[in-house]
VOGU-3710 file (C-alpha; in Angstrom, 3 decimals, decimal comma):
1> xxxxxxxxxx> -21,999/-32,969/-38,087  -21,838/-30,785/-35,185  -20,531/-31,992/-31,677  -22,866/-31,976/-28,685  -21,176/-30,057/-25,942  -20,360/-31,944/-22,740  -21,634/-31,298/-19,367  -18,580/-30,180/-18,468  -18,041/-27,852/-21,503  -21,985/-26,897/-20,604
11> xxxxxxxxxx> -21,153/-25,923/-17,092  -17,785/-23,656/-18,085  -20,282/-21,637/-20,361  -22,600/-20,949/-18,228  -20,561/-20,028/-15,643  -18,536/-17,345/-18,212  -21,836/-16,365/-19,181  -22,951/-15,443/-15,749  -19,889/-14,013/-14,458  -20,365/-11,468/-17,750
21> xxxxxxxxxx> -23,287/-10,807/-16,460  -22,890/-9,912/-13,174  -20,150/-6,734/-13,881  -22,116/-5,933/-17,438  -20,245/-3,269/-18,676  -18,304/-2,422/-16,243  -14,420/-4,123/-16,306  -12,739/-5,934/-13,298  -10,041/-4,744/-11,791  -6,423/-5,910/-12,531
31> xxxxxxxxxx> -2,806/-4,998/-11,371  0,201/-3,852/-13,337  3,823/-3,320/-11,652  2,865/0,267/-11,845  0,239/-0,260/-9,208  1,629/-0,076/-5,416  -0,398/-2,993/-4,239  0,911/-5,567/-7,354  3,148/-7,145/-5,263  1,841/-7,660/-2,148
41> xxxxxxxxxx> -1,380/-9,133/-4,326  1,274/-11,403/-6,075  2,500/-12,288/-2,270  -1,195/-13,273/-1,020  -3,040/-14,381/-3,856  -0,723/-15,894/-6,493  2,055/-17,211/-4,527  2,439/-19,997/-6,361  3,285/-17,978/-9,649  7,539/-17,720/-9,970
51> xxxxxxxxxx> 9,177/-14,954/-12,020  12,610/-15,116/-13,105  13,931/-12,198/-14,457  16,002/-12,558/-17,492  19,002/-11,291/-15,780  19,429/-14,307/-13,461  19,132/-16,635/-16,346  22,858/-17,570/-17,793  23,806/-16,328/-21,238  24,097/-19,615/-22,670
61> xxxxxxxxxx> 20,593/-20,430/-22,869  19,854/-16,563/-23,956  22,176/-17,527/-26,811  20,895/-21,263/-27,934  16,977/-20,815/-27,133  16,698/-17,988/-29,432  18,871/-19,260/-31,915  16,921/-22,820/-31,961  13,603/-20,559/-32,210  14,788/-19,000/-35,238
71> xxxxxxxxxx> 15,523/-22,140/-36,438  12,260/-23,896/-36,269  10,848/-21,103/-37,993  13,263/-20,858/-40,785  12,490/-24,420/-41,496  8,789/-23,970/-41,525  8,335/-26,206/-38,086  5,841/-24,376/-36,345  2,360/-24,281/-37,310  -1,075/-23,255/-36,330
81> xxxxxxxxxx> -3,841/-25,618/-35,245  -7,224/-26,890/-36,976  -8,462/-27,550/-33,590  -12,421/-28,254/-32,456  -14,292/-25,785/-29,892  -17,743/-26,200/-29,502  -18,423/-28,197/-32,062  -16,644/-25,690/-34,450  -12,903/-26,245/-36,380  -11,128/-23,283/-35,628
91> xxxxxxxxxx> -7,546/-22,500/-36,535  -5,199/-21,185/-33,662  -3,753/-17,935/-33,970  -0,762/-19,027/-32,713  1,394/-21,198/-34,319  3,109/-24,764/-32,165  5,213/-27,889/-32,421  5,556/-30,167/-29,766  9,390/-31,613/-29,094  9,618/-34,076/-26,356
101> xxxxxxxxxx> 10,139/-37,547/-25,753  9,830/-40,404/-28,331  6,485/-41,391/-28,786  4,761/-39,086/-26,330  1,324/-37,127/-27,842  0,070/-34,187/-25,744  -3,347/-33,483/-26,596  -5,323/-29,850/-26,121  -8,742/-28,572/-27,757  -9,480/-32,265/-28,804
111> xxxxxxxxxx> -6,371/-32,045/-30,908  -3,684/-34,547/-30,454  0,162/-33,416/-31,025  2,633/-35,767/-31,858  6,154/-35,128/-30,185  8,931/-34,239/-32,724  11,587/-36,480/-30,644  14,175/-34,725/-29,107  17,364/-36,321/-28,927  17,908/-38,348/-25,582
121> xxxxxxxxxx> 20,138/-41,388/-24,333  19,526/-44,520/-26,512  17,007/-42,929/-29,033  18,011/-43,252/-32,914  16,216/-40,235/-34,890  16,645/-39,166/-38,301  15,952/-35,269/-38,647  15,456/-33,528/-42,238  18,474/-31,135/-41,227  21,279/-31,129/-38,732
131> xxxxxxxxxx> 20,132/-27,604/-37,412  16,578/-28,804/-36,931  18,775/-31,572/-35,257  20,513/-29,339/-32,644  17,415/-27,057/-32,204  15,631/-30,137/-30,589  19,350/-30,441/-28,274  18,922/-27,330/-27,119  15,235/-27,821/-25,799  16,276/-30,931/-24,071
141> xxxxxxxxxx> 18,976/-28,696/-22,376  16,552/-26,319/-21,711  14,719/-28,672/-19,902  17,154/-30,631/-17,744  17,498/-26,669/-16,574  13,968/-26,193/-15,987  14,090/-29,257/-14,427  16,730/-28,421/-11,613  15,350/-25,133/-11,586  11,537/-26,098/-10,622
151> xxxxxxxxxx> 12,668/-28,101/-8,476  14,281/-26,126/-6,136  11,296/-23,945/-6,619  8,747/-26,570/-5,381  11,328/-27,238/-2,090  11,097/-23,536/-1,680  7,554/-23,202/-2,007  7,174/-26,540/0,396  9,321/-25,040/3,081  7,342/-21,612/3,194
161> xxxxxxxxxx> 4,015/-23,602/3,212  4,928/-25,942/6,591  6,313/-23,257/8,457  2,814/-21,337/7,664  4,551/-18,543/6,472  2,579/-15,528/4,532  5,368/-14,508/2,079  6,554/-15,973/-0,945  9,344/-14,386/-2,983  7,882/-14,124/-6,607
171> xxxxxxxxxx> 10,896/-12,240/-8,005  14,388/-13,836/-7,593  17,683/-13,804/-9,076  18,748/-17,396/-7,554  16,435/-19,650/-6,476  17,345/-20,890/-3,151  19,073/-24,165/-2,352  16,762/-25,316/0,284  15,833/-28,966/1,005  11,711/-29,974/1,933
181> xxxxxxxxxx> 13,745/-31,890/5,148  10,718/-34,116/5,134  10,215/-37,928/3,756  11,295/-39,487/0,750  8,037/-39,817/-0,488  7,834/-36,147/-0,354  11,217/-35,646/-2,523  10,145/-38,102/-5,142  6,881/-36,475/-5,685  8,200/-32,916/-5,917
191> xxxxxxxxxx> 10,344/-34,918/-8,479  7,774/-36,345/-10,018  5,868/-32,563/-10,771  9,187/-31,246/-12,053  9,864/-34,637/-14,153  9,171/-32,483/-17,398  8,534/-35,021/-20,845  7,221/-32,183/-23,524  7,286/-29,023/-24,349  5,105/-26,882/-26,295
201> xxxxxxxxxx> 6,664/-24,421/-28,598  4,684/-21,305/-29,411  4,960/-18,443/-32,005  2,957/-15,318/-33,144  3,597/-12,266/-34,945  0,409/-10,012/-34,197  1,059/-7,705/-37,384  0,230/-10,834/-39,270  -2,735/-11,650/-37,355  -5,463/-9,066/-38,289
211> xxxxxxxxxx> -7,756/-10,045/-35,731  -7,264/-11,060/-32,228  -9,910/-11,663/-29,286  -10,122/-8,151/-27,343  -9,748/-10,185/-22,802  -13,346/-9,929/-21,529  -12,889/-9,626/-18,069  -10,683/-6,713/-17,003  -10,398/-4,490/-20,486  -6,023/-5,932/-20,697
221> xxxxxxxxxx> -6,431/-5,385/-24,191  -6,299/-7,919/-27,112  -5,002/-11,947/-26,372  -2,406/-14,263/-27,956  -4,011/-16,891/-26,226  -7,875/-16,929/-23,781  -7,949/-17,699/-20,511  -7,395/-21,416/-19,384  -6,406/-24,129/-17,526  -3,498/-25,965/-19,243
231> xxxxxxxxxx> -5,228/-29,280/-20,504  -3,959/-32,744/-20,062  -1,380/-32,397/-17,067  -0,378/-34,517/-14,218  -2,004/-33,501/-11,312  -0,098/-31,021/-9,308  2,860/-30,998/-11,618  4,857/-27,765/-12,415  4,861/-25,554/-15,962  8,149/-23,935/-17,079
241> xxxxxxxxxx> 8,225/-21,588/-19,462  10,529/-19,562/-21,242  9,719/-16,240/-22,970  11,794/-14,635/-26,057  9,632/-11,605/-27,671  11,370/-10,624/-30,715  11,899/-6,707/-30,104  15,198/-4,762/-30,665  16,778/-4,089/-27,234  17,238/-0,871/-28,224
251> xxxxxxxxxx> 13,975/0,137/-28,851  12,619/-0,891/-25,269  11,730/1,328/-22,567  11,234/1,328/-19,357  8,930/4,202/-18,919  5,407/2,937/-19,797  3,919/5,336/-17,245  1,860/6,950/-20,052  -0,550/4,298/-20,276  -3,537/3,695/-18,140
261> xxxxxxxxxx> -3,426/-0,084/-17,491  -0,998/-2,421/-19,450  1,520/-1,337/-21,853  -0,052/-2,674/-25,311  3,127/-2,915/-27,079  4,487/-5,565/-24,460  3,745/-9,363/-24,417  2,175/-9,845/-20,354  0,803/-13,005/-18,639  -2,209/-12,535/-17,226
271> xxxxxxxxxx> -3,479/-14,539/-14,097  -6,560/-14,799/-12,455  -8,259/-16,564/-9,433  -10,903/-19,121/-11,363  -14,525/-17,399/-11,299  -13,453/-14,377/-8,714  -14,568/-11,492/-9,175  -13,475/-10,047/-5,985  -9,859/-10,715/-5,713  -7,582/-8,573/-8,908
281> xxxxxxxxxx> -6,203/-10,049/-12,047  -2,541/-9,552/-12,711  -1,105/-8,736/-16,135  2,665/-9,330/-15,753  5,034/-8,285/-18,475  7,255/-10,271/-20,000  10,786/-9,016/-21,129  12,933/-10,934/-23,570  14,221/-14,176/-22,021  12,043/-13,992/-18,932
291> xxxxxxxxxx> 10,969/-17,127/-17,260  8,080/-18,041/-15,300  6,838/-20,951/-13,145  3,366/-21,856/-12,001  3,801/-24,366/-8,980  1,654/-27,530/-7,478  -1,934/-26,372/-7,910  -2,461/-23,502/-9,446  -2,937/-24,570/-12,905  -6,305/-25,907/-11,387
301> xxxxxxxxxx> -7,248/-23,137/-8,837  -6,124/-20,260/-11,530  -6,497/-19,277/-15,065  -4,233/-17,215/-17,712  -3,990/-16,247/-20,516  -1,301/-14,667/-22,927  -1,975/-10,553/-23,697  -0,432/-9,663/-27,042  2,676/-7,056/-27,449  2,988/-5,629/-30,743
311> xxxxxxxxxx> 6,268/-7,690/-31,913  6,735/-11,435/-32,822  7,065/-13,475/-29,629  8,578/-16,960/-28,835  7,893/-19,312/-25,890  9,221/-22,913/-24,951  6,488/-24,361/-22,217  7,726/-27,461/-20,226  5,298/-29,800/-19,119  4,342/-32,841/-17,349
321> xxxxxxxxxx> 2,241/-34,657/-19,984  -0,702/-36,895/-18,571  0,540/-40,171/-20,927  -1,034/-42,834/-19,467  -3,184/-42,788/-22,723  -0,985/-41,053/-24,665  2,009/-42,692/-25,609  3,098/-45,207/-28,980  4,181/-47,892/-26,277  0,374/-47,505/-24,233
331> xxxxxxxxxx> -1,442/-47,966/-27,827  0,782/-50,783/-29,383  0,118/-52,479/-25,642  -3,766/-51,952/-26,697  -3,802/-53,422/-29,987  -2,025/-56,355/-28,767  -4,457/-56,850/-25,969  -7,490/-56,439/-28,934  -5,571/-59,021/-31,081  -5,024/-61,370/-28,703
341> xxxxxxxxxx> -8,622/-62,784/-29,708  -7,177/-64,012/-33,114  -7,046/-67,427/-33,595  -5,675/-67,643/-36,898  -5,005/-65,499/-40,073  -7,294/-66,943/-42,923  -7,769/-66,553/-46,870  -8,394/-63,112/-48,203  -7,230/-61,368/-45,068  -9,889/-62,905/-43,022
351> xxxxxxxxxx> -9,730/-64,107/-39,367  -10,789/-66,518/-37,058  -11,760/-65,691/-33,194  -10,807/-67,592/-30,343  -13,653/-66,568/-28,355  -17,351/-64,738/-29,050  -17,844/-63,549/-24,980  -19,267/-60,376/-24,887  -17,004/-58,859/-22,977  -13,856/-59,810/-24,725
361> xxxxxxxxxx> -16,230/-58,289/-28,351  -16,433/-55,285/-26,734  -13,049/-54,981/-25,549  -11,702/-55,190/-28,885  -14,021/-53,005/-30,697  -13,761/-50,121/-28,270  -9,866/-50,293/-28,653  -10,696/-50,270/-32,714  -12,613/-46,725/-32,250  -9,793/-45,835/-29,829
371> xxxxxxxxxx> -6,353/-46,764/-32,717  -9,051/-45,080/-35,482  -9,925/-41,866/-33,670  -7,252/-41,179/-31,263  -4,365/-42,116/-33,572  -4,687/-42,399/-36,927  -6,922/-39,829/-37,845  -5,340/-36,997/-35,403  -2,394/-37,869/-36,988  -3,255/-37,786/-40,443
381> xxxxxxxxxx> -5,662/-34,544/-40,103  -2,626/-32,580/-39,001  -0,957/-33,227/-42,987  2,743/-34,435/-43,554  3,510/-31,471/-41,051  5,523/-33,970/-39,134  7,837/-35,204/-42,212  9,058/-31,907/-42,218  11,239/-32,473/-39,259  11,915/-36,523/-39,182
391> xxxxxxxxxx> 10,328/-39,272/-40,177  10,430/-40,931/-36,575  6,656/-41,225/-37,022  6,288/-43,049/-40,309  7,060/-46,511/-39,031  4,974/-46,794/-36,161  1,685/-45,036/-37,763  2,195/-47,752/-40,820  2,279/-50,280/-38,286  -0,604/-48,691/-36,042
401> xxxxxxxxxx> -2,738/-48,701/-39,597  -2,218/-52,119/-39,857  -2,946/-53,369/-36,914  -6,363/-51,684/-36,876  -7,129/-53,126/-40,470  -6,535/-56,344/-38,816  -9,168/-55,282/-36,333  -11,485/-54,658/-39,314  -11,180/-58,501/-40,645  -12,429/-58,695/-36,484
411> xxxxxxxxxx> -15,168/-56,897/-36,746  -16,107/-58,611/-40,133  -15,875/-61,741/-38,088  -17,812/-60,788/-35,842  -20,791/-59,936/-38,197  -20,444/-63,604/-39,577  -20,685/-64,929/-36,523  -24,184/-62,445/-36,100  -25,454/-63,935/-39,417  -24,859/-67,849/-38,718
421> xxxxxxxxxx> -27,905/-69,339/-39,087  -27,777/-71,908/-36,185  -26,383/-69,110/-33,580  -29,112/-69,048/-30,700  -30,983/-65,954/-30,754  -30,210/-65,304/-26,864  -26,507/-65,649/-27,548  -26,918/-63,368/-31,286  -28,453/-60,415/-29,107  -25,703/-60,663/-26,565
431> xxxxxxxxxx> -23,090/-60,205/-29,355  -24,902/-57,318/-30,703  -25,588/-55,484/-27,441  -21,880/-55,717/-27,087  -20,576/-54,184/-30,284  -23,410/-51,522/-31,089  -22,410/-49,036/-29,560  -18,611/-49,076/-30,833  -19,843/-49,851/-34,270  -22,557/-46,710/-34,090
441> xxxxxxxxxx> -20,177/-44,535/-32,614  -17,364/-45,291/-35,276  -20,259/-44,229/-37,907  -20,400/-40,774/-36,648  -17,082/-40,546/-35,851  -16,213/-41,057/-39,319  -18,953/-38,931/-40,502  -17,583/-36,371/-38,672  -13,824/-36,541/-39,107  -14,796/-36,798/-43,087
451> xxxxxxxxxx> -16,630/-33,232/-43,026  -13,961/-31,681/-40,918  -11,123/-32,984/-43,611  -13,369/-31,209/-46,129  -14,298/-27,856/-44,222  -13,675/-24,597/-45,681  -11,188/-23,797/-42,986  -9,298/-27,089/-44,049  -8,995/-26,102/-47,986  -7,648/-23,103/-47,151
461> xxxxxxxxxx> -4,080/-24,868/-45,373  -1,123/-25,449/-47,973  -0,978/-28,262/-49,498  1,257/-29,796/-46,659  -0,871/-29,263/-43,658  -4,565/-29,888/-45,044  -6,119/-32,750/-43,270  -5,988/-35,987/-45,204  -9,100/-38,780/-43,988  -7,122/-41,299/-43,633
471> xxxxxxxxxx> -7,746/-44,279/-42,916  -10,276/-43,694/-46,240  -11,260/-46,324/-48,749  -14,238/-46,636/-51,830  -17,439/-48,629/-51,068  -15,774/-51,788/-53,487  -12,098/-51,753/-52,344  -11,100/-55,204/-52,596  -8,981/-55,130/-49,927  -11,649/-53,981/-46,980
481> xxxxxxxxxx> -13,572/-56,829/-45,241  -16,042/-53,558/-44,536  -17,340/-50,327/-46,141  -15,821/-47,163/-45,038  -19,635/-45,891/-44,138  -21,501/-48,163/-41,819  -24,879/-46,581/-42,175  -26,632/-49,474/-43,649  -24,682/-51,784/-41,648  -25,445/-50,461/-38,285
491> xxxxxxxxxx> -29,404/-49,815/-39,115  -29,453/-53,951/-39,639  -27,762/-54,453/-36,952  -30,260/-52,326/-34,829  -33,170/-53,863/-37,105  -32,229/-57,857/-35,770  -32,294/-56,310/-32,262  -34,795/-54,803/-32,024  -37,021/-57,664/-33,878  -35,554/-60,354/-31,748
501> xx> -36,960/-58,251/-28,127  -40,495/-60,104/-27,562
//
């Protein structure tokens, strides 16, 4: 079942589409270091944007990050993404896992990630191996020093921005120590931006990929990763990211003066001012163990993307996660709330309801589709990739899956409330009007989540990452108040509503 794009999704393409358009064949202009102007454009135009050289960066995290890289990949830790675009499953070329703090999800391209956990104050975790283990220690020290780092950034950056000054300095060995000197607030919400809770591991060796997207805009050559704004952010808060292309130092060179544009063989960033076409793109390159910060706003004011070098690359990207949906401890909170209606657990799994108010219906069935869809199957369509690393998850998805099969005895209340004979019409519409919609959507949700599971794209993952439907069950499992397909179900439904309208 295709997806119908949004109006948001509807706007972005149209806008792409136009600004194609408008310079046809004929590419937009971007800067290099080679170019004189590069950085005084960097200066005016992309101030926000920090480079750290890898020079400046001590040589213990040069040592560990790499080392816990390697690691992850040894281990088979990192994998690439069945994720939905346009109503189309489409695996990423690049390959991800997502450490951070118990319980946290970050969630990109309609695809939820589930943080491996990595190992802080009070947490108990049980990882597969011990250097799978102290790969996740490293990444938490890595970001307790992008942490202090960024921050010190963000004072800069709000010290050059009150005194109204023009230059930023977008190429430092030591970020200075310099204080906002303002209110408290402002120190606990540059705090706040820096207050890093995931990051999002990335790999890809582009002599395994055989085809990658050629940039569309200024002719940089052919992309690890399109133009975008990072998804699913706090507002304003900071990215960190650390860079580690696998090349042999020896074999680098600093004289790329032979090529017209970008250097092809090295990884670059590329940055651009959202729908400009005036103002030039930068393609930055990236050296092994280079760092790079994009401060306050200009996740939302800019895009970039990631231009492919020729050799395997690494990169550890710290970010703020928006979790105020996305957490173990937010959706636990939910099904509580949802099962708070239960009176009492009856014969045969069934369930009594304390109340039939609309309201308090719809409540609960909306946080039904939200467990279901948001949870349990994003979890269970990415495979037993998870188990590879710990089994932190295990527990609290078995408990999530049975907390929402309580919710289906709810629901099958519900419906014999609908059917009792003596209910008042008036009062059998209201209870209806309420849950329709949650019950129709949860139809096509299923429908849909069932076909992706069985795509072509999906056979074709090993046997550990295809997607598993799950929560699935036959039409006469015993142990289901309801059937797994609501098609019949929902056209009834729809049928007494409709009759009962004068």
């Amino acid at each position: 079942m295709k997806r119908t794009q949004t109006a948001e999704e509807r706007e972005r393409e149209a806008k792409k589409l136009k600004l194609l358009e408008e310079f046809e064949d004929t590419w937009l202009p971007y800067l290099t270091p080679k170019d004189d102007e590069f950085y005084q454009q960097w200066q005016l135009k992309y101030p926000k944007l920090v480079l750290r050289e890898a020079g400046s960066v001590s040589e213990e995290i040069h040592k560990e990050v790499p080392e816990a890289f390697l690691t992850l990949l040894k281990h088979g830790c990192l994998f690439r993404d069945l994720v939905r675009i346009q109503g189309k499953d489409v695996l990423t070329p690049v390959s991800r896992i997502l450490i951070g703090n118990p319980g946290y999800t970050y969630k990109y391209l309609n695809t939820r990630l589930f943080t491996v956990p990595w190992p802080v104050k009070g947490a108990t975790i049980n990882y597969t191996e011990s250097e799978i283990a102290a790969a996740c220690q490293t990444f938490l020290k890595l970001n307790e020093y992008f942490r202090v780092e960024t921050m010190q950034a963000l004072e800069e950056l709000a010290v050059k921005e009150k005194a109204k000054e023009d230059e930023v300095p977008v190429c430092m060995t030591e970020f200075p120590r310099l204080g906002v000197g303002s209110s408290c607030d402002n120190k606990v919400d540059l705090k706040s931006r820096a207050a890093f809770n995931v990051t999002l591991l990335n790999f890809m060796d582009p002599q395994k990929m055989p085809y990658l997207k050629d940039e569309p805009y200024f002719g940089m050559g052919k992309m690890a990763v399109s133009w975008h704004h990072d998804e699913n952010l706090v507002d304003k808060s900071a990215v960190a990211v650390y860079s580690y292309s696998c090349e042999d130092s020896e074999e680098e060179s600093e004289d790329d003066s032979s090529f017209e544009g970008r250097d092809p063989d090295t990884w670059h960033v590329g940055f651009k001012i959202s729908w400009d076409i005036e103002t030039p793109g930068l393609a930055i390159p990236l050296q092994q163990g280079d760092c790079y910060f994009m401060l306050d706003d200009i996740n939302a004011t800019h895009q970039h993307c990631v231009l492919a070098g020729s050799q395997p690359r690494f990169s550890s990207t710290h970010r703020v996660a928006e979790c105020s949906t996305g957490t173990l401890d937010y959706i636990l909170q939910r099904c509580q709330l949802a099962l708070q209606n239960v009176c009492a657990d009856l014969d045969g799994g069934d369930v009594s309801l304390k109340s039939f108010e609309p309201a308090v219906l719809k409540q609960g069935e909306e946080i039904h589709n939200e467990v279901e869809f948001e949870w349990l199957r994003q979890f269970w369509f990415q495979g037993n990739r998870y188990s590879i690393c710990t089994d932190w998850w295990c527990e609290p998805m078995t408990q999530l899956e049975g907390l929402w099969k309580k919710m289906e005895s709810v629901t099958n209340a519900v419906l014999r409330e609908v059917k009792r004979e003596d209910l008042p019409v008036e009062q059998r519409n209201e209870i209806l009007a309420a849950i329709l919609v949650s019950l129709t959507t949860r139809q096509n949700l299923r429908r849909e989540w069932h076909a992706r599971c069985q795509s072509r794209v999906a056979r074709t993952l090993p046997a550990h990452q295809k997607p598993e439907c799950r929560p699935y069950w036959e039409k006469d499992d015993p142990s289901m108040p309801l059937p797994f397909d609501l098609t019949d179900l929902v056209a009834e439904l729809k049928s007494q509503l409709l009759e009962s309208k004068p």
